[in-house]
N, C-alpha and C positions, 0 to 999 in steps of 0.2 A: 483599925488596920493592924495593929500588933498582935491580934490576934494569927496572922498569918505568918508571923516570923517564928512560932511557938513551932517546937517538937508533936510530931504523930505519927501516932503505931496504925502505920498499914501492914494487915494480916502479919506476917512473921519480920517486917522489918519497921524500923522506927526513924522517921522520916526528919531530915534536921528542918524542916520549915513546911508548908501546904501550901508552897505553890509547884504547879508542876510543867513541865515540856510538853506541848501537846506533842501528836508523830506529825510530821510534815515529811513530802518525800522530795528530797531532793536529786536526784539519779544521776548521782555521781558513781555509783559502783562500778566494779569492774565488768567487764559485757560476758561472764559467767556466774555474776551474782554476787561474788566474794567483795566483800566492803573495801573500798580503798583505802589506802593509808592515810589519806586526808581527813579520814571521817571519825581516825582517832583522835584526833586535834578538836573539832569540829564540836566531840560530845564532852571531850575533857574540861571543854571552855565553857560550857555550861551546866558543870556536877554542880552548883552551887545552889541550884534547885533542888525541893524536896524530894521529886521523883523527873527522872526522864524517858518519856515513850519512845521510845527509835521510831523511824521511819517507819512505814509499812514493808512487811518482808515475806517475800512468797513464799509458799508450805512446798512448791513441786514444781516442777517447771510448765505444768499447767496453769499453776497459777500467778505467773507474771502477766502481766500487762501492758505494763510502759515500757521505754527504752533505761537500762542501766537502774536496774533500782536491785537493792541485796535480795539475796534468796537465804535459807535457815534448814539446809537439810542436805548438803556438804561438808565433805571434811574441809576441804578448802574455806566453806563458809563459815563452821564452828571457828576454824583458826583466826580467820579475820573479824570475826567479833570477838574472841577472847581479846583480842589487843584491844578492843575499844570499853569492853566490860570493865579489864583490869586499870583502865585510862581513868575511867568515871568513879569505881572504886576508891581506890589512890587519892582521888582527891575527896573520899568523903561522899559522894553520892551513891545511888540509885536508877539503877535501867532494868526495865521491862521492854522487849522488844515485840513490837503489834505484827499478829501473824495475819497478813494479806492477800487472800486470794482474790483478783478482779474481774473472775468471773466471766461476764460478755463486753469486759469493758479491757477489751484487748485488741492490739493488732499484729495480725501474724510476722510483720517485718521489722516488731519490736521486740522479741522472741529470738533464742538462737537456733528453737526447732522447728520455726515458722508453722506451728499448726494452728488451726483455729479451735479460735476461743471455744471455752463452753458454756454452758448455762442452765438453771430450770427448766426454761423451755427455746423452743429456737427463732428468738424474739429481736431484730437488732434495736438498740439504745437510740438509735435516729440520731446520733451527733458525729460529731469528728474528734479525729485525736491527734496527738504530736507523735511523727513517726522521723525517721531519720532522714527521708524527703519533703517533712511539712506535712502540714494537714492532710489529714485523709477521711473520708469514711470509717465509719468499725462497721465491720463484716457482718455479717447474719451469724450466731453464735451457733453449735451444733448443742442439741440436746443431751444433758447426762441422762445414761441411763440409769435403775434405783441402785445393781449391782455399782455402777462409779462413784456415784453419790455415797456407798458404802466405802469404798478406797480415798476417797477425799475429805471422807471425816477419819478416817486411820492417816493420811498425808499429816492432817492437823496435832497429832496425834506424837508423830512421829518431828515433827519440826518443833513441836515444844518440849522434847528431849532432849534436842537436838539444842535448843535454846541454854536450856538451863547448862546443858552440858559447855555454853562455851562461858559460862558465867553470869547468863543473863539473872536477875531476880525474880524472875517470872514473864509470864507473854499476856498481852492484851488484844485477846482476838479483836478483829476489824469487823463487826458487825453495822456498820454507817456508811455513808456515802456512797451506795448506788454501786456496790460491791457484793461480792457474792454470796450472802449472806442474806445480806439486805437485797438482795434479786431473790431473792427463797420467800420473802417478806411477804414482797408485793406484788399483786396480780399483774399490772402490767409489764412484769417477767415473768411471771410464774404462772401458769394455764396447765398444768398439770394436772392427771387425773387418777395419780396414783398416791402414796401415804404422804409425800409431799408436797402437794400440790390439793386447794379447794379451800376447805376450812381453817381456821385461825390456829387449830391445833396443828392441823397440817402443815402448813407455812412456816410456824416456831419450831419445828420439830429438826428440822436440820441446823437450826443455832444450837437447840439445848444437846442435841447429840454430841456435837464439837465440841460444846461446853463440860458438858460430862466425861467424855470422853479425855480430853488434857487437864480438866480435876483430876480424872485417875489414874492420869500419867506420872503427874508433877505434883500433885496435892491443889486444893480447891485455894490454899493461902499463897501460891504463886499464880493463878489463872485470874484473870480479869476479861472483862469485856465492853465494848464500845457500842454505844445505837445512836442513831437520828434519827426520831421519830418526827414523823409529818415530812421528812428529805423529800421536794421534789426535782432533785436535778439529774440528769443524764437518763431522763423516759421513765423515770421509778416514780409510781400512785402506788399510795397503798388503801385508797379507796377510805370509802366513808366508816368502815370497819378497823380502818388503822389503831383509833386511841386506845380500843377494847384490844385488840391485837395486843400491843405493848402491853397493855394490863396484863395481857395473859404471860406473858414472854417474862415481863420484870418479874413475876410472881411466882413462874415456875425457875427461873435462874437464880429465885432466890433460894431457893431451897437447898442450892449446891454450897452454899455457902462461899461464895468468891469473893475474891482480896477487894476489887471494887467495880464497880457498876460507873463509865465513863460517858456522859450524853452532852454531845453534841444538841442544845437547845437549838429548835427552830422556832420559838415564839408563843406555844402553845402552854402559856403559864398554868392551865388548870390542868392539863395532863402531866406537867413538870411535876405538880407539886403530890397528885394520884401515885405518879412511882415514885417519888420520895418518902413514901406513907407506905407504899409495900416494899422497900428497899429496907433491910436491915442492917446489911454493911458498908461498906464505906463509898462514899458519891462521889465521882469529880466531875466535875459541872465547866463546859466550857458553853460562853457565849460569844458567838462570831462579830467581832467590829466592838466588842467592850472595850468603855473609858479609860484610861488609867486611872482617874478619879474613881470610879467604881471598883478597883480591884478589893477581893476581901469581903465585900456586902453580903454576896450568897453565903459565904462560909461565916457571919455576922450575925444575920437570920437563920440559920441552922436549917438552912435548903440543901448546901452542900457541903462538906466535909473537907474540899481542897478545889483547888478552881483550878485550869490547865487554858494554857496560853501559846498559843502561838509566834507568828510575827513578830512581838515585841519580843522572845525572847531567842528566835533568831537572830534578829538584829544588836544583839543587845548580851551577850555572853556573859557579863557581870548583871545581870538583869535583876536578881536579890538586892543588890548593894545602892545600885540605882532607885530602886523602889524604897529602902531604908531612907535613905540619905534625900530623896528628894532630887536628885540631878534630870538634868535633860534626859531623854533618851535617842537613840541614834533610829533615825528612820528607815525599814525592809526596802530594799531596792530588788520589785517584782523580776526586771530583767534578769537578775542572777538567779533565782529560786531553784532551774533547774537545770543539773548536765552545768559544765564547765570546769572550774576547778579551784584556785584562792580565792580569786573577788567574788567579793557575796557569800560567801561560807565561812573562813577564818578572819578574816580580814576585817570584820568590824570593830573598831576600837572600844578600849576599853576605858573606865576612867582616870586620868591622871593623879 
């Protein structure tokens, strides 16, 4: 395990430890996207990790989805992350903020411009979502055209400018979880029958553009990216073509040279270990419901580079010192996760 307390150079910065934040969105922001004051506190309490993901944060006001979660392409927004960049700084850490567009996984009354959602194709997700009356339906998404599909990889483009500009270290596209990216993936979101939509080159083609595109914004040593491969939740297959898919995708992203390659494991240990073998730079490997016993192992067997944790270090804001020292750790109370405001966000104590 002392393996993971050690210093690491990711792309241009040098990391005091290899554990890291995964993003979790908590939607506390303000209901024009601008981060709230609480959320300086919130990241401050946890610089003590080797890197921190922010939440997911929308590129355009298209691409919000939930109620109250940041957006990254305001002035208003620049400002209110600079106070949480220079928060997490200050103390010594590291923030990348994950640029989030959600694609069909929206509802228009969680939104301040109530329009609907968009998508690959005009497919709805079949689930419900938390809207400010309770569950609801998600709408039937409207289809991008290829001309929009060109403006929303310039959106991407423009909010990781916009990032860096407010201090961030770099952005970690959302390429996982049944998000708009990852609906480009898989077929059943994507029926398209133009450049992106059909074949596997087709389908990757609007990650690597994004991808490319804020390499050449910000440089390929602040751009990172996130995938779950094999994700079946919220109506996303990505068909029996999936593992070769990712083959193709991890192989051409690699060639951008980016800070690091982030995967949400779904179980699939011999595709894991396929893009670790065409992954050249740095991994961070999260595995959903890992031991505490286990922390460290991947990055032990040189699978991954750095491992990224959730829950535990929500709950847990001295989370490094905990894990050093061997103490309890303090248990995620689900009820708080999302929208309210101290309990469940700052308020977990810390060690005595």
């Amino acid at each position: 395990m002392d393996k993971i307390f050690t210093p690491f150079k990711l792309g241009h910065l040098t990391l005091n430890n290899r554990l890291v934040m995964a993003p979790m969105t908590r939607s506390r922001a303000e209901y024009d996207g601008t981060p709230a004051e609480l959320a300086v506190e919130y990241y401050a309490q946890r610089a003590g990790v080797g890197l921190i993901v922010a939440e997911g944060t929308q590129p355009s006001d298209d691409g919000q989805g939930y109620l109250m979660t940041p957006g990254i392409y305001t002035d208003a927004h620049v400002a209110g992350w600079k106070q949480i960049t220079s928060a997490v700084h200050n103390k010594g850490g590291h923030l990348f903020i994950q640029l989030m567009h959600t694609g069909r996984m929206n509802h228009p009354d969680n939104t301040p411009h109530h329009r609907q959602g968009v998508a690959p194709s005009a497919i709805a997700p079949g689930v419900q979502m938390f809207t400010a009356t309770g569950m609801q339906d998600i709408p039937v998404p409207r289809e991008l055209t290829t001309e929009e599909i060109h403006n929303t990889v310039a959106d991407f483009r423009y909010a990781a400018r916009r990032a860096v500009e407010a201090g961030a270290d770099g952005v970690e596209i959302h390429g996982a979880n049944a998000y708009l990216i990852h609906q480009f993936l898989a077929p059943s979101a994507n029926q398209r029958s133009d450049e992106y939509g059909g074949s596997i080159e087709n389908r990757a083609r609007f990650a690597l553009e994004v991808a490319a595109a804020i390499a050449e914004e910000i440089g390929a040593d602040k751009t990172a990216i996130r995938l779950s491969p094999g994700s079946q939740i919220w109506g996303i297959n990505e068909g029996e073509e999936g593992p070769a898919l990712y083959r193709y995708l991890v192989a051409e992203l690699n060639k951008l040279g980016l800070s690091y390659l982030h995967i949400m494991h779904m179980g699939n240990e011999t595709l894991l270990g396929e893009l670790r073998a065409l992954w050249t730079q740095s991994l961070i490997l999260n595995r959903p419901g890992k031991s505490r016993e286990n922390i460290g192992d991947d990055i032990q067997s040189g699978l991954a580079d750095l491992e990224s944790y959730g829950q535990m270090i929500l709950a847990n804001p001295d989370f490094i010192n905990r894990i050093k020292t061997g103490a309890p750790l303090n248990n995620a109370d689900p009820a708080t996760y999302y929208g309210g405001g101290v309990e469940g966000y700052i308020d977990y104590p810390e060690m005595q």
